[in-house]
Structure formats: C-alpha cells, structure tokens
N, C-alpha and C positions, 0 to 999 in steps of 0.2 A: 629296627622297630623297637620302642620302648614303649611299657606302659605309666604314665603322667597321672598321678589324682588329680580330678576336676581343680579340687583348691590350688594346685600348683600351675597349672594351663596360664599360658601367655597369649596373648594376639598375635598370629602370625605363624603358630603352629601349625603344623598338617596330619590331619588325619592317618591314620595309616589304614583304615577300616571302615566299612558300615558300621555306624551304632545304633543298636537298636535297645528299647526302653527292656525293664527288666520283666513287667508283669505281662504286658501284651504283644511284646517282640514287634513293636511297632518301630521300623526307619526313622529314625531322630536324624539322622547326618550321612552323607555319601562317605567313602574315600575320597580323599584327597582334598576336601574341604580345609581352605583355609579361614582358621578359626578369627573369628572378633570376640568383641568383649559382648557380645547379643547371644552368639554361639552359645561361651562360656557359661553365661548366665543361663541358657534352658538348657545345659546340663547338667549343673547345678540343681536345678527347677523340679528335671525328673528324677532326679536322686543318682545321677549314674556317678558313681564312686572315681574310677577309672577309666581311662582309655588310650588305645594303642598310638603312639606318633612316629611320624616318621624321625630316623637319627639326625639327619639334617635340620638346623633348630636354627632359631636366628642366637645371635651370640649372648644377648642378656636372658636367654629361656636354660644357659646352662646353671647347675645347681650348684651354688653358691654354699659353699662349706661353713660362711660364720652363720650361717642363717640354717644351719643343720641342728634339729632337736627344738628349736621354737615353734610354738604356737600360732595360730594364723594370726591371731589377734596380737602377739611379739611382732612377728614377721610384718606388719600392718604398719604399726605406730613407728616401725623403722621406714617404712617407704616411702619416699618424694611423694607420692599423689596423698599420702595423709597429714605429711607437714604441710603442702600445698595449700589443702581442704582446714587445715587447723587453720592458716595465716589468713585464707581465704574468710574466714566465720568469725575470728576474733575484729578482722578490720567493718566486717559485715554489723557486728555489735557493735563496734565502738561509733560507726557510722548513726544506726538504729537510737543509740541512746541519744546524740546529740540532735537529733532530730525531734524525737516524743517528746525530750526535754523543753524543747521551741515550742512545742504543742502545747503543752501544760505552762506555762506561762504565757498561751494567750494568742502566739501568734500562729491563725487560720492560714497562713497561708502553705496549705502543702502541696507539693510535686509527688502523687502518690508514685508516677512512673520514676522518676527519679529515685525514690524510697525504697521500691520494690527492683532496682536493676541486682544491689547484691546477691539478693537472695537467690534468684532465675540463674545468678552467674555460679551460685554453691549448687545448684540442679543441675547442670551444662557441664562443661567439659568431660563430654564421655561419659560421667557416675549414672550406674543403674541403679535401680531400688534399692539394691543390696549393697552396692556400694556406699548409700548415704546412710542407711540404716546400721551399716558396721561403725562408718565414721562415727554418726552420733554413738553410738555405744562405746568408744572408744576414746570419746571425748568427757564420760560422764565423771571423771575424778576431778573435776573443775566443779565448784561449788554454783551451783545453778542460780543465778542471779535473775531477777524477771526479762532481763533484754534478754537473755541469750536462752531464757525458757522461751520465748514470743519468739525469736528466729527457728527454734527445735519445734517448735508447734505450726509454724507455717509452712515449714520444710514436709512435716507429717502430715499436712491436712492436703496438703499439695499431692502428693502421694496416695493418700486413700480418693481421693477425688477422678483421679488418674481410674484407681482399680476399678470404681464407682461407674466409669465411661462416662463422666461429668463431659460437655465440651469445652471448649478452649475459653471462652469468655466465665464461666462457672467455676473452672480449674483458679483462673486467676483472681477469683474474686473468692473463692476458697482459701487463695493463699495468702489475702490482703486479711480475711478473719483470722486466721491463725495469727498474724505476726500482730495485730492490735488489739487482742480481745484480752490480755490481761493490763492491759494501760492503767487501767482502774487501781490497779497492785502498787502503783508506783504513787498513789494518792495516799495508802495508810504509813503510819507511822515504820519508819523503819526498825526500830526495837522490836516492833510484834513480827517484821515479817522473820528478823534472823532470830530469832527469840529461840535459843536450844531446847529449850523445855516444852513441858506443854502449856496453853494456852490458858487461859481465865475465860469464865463464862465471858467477860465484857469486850476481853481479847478478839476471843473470836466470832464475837457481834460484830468487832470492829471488820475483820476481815469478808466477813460478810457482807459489806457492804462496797465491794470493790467492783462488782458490776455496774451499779448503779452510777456509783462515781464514773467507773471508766464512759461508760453510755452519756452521761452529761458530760464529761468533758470533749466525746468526738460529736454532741450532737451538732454545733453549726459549720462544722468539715463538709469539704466537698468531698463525700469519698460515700458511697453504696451504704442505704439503709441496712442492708444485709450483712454489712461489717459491723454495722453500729447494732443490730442485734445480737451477732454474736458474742459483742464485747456484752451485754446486757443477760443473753441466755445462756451462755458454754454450761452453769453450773446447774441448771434447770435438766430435770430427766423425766422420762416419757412417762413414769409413773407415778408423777406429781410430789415426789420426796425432794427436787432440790429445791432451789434459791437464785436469787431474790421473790420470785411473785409463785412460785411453786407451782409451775406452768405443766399442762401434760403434752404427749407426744406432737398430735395435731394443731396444739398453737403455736409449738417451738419454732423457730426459723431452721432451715432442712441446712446451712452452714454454721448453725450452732451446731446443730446434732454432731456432725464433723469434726466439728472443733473439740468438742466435749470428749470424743474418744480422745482423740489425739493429744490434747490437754491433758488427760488421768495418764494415759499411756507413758508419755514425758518426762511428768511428775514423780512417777512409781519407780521410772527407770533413771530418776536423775539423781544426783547427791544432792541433801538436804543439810540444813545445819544441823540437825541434831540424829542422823541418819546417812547413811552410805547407799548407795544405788543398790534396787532392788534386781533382782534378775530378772530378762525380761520372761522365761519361762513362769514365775512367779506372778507375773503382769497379766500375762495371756490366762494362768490359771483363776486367778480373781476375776477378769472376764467372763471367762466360758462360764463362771459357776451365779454369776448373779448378772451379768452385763445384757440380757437376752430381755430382761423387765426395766431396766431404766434407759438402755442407750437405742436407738433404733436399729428393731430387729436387723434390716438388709444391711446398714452399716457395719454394725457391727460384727457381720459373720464374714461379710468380703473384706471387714480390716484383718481377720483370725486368721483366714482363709490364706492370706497373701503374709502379711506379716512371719510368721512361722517358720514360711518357703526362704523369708530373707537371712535366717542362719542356719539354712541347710549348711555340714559340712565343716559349723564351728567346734571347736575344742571347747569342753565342758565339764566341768565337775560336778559329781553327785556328790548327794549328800552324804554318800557311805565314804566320801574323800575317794573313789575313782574317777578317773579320767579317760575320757573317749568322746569321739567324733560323732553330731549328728547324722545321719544315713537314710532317716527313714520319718514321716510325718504321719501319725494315724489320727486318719479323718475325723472319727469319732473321740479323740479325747487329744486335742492339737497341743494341748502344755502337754504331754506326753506320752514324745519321739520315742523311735529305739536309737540304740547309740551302741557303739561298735567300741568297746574297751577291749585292747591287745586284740587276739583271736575270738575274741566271745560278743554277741549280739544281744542285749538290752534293751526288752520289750517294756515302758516304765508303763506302760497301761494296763501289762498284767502283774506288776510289781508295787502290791498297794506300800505306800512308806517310804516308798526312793523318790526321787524326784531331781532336777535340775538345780542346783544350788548355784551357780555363777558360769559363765561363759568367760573363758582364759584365753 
C-alpha cells in the first residue's frame, strides 16, 4: 500500500481503504474501489489531499521520473489528452470561423447541428468540468481572437447550465448562445478590436455597438430567438448599467444572464492585446465583490460555487512569490483558499494583502 495525491490518481487504481471526508468523517469510497475519472473528480471535489492504494497499479500509474518536480499545470500541457483537446479546439475554430464568415456575407443557410457537433465533441471524450476548465486555462497564452473567445464562452455557458440543472434542450441552447453571441465583434473594424492601447471615446461607441450588429445580422436565421437575444443582451446587467438598451434583470433573456457571466469570466481570464491573462482567483474576486448586483443573483453564486471546486489542488503563486497547492475552498470568501506551501497551511481569508497571483 501507498499513499497517491488525488492530483496524481489514475483510472483504474484501487483503493486500499475506506475514505472517509475530512470534517464529517462521512464514507466517500469502499476499499477496493476501482477508481474512474468520476471517482477522481469527487475526491478532488471534497478536498481529500491523499489516499491509500493498493501496490499493484496498472503500468502507466508508475511515477515517471522526467515528470518529477512539475507542476500540474507542466505535467498537463505535456499529456496526450491536452495536445488532443488543443488539436481538437483549434480545428473546432478554424471550422467556427469559416462558417460565421458564410453568415456575414449573407448566406442563411445554417446547419446549426452540424455547427454545434465540434464543440459537444470538445465536452465528450471523458473531460469533466475540471478537465475543461484546466484546459481552457491552459490554453490562454494564445491571443484570444473572437472565434475562439465564442467557442470558450459556449464551452462555459454549457457548463454553468449543467450546474444550473438546466435540461437537455436548454443546456443546448445555452451552448448555441455562448458560441454566437459575440458575432456582432466580428462587424467593427478590426484596428479597434486589437488596438493595444486604450480606446477613444468614439472607439468605444464603436464597440458598443456589437450587439446590435450581431442581433441584426443573426435576425432572419433559423436558429432560437433566445440565441439571438443573447447575442443582443450578454452586455446588459440586472441593474440596468449595461448596453445596448440598459435593460434590468427581469427583461433580460435568462441565456443572456448565462452568457454574460461566462463572457466576463473569459475575457478576464483570457490574453488580450494589450494585457496577459488575469488569474482566475482575481476573476472569481471581482465577482464576489460587485457580481451579486449586476449578474443574477442564483447564477451567479452556483457559477462561484462550482467554479472554485474546478482547481482544487492546482499549483499556485502568491503574491508574496510563494508557491503551494490548493487544499481547502472557504465558503464565505471563495477567491480565498487556504493553500498548503511546504509544511505550512495558508488561511488567505485571514491574511488581508496576500492573495492568489497566477495558477502554475
């Protein structure tokens, strides 16, 4: 018997133990369980650090010496299922572009089911939440282009829909809003969109107008009024400050609302041109601190709520330049974990000043 950190657990391990949770000594898992990738993930889920397995291991679960002293996030972008997920999203975009582009020059005729197979095929093969949520975090030193922001936005809204307990026909028309609601983007001038600097009051009139555009250009599609308000509302917030018609909670479309998190979320967390990808602890903290009056309330605390859980157990640097492992998610302040640096555990909720600077 050895003990395996959750992060290292493979499919196909066995238990060597009952696991039981750390606060309520509640049976999470038998002996003798043989682990899947569902297992993994609700161990992960309840925070359980470690666990006993038996020595018998299938032969790729032994510990691989070049991969000694990396980070999960190194140890990641080396493994076949994330080259895989990379090949898999960039042919997914280059699919996506040449299709909108048909759009915008007129021709109606879309096959939304055909449009929508890559994306369900980047959701599929085995990837849990956490799996996709790593990927994309992993993917964000690629200069975020509007396709492949609109496939990371319906890959997300897909996912909060899920947490939501949406059904299956809502789930998919959540994820048709996310992937067309910036279409509109692809109408202004491309010098304002990559434009390094900041903007000109008239700049960013112009940008403002990319719902609008996008909403006329999908309006005589065959595809769900509900997409075509998304693409019209994502930037509209419940407390009547956004744009275009500065709409409040109660008129918004309930797949705008959706989209609108997962859009900022994205965006915050994506590379920009004149900017590097924010962290998403930084994301989740802009959130918690004003998101509760523009986004909708229920949305928004089951995106926090789940979100958070999805890098339990990542490598991370503060900002005092230490390095240590998620461990531990407090309910009451979700940007900040404790985190387990060497021998010593970091409470950042009673540590005003420290905070999460990047995920390694």
């Amino acid at each position: 018997m050895k003990r395996v950190l959750t992060k290292k657990l493979l499919p196909g391990m066995i238990l060597a133990s009952d696991v039981f949770t750390y606060d309520s000594h509640t049976k999470l898992m038998d002996k003798g369980t043989v682990l899947n990738d569902k297992d993994i993930a609700r161990l992960a889920f309840y925070s359980i650090i470690d666990v006993p397995i038996e020595e018998v291991q299938p032969k790729e679960a032994a510990d691989n010496s070049a991969d000694a002293g990396l980070t999960y996030a190194e140890r990641l972008k080396q493994s076949e299922a994330f080259k895989e997920f990379k090949q898999d999203f960039e042919q997914c975009a280059s699919k996506f572009e040449h299709t909108i582009s048909d759009i915008l020059k007129g021709n109606e005729d879309l096959d939304i089911d055909d449009m929508m197979t890559p994306i369900y095929s980047l959701l599929s093969e085995g990837r849990t939440t956490a799996n996709i949520f790593d990927m994309l975090h992993n993917l964000r030193l690629y200069d975020d282009a509007t396709y492949t922001h609109c496939i990371n936005v319906a890959l997300i809204t897909n996912i909060i829909a899920q947490w939501l307990r949406w059904d299956e026909a809502e789930i998919e028309l959540a994820t048709q809003a996310g992937l067309f609601h910036d279409i509109g983007k692809l109408l202004i001038p491309d010098t304002i969109i990559t434009k390094p600097g900041a903007l000109t009051d008239d700049e960013y009139n112009m940008i403002k107008t990319h719902p609008q555009k996008g909403y006329e250009a999908m309006k005589a599609l065959n595809i769900s009024a509900h997409v075509k308000n998304a693409a019209l509302m994502h930037h509209e917030r419940c407390d009547g400050t956004g744009y275009p018609l500065r709409l409040k909670g109660p008129q918004i479309d309930k797949f705008a609302k959706a989209v609108a998190i997962a859009d900022v979320y994205d965006a915050m967390t994506s590379s920009r041109y004149y900017r590097g990808p924010l962290c998403p602890f930084i994301a989740i903290s802009m959130f918690e601190e004003e998101g509760f009056q523009r986004y909708d309330p229920e949305m928004i605390m089951c995106f926090l709520n789940n979100i958070v859980n999805t890098y339990l157990l990542n490598t991370v640097r503060l900002n005092t330049g230490e390095v240590g492992e998620i461990i531990f998610i407090n309910s009451s302040h979700l940007s900040r974990p404790t985190i387990k640096v060497g021998n010593d555990y970091i409470d950042l909720s009673k540590c005003p000043g420290v905070y999460i600077q990047e995920i390694i």
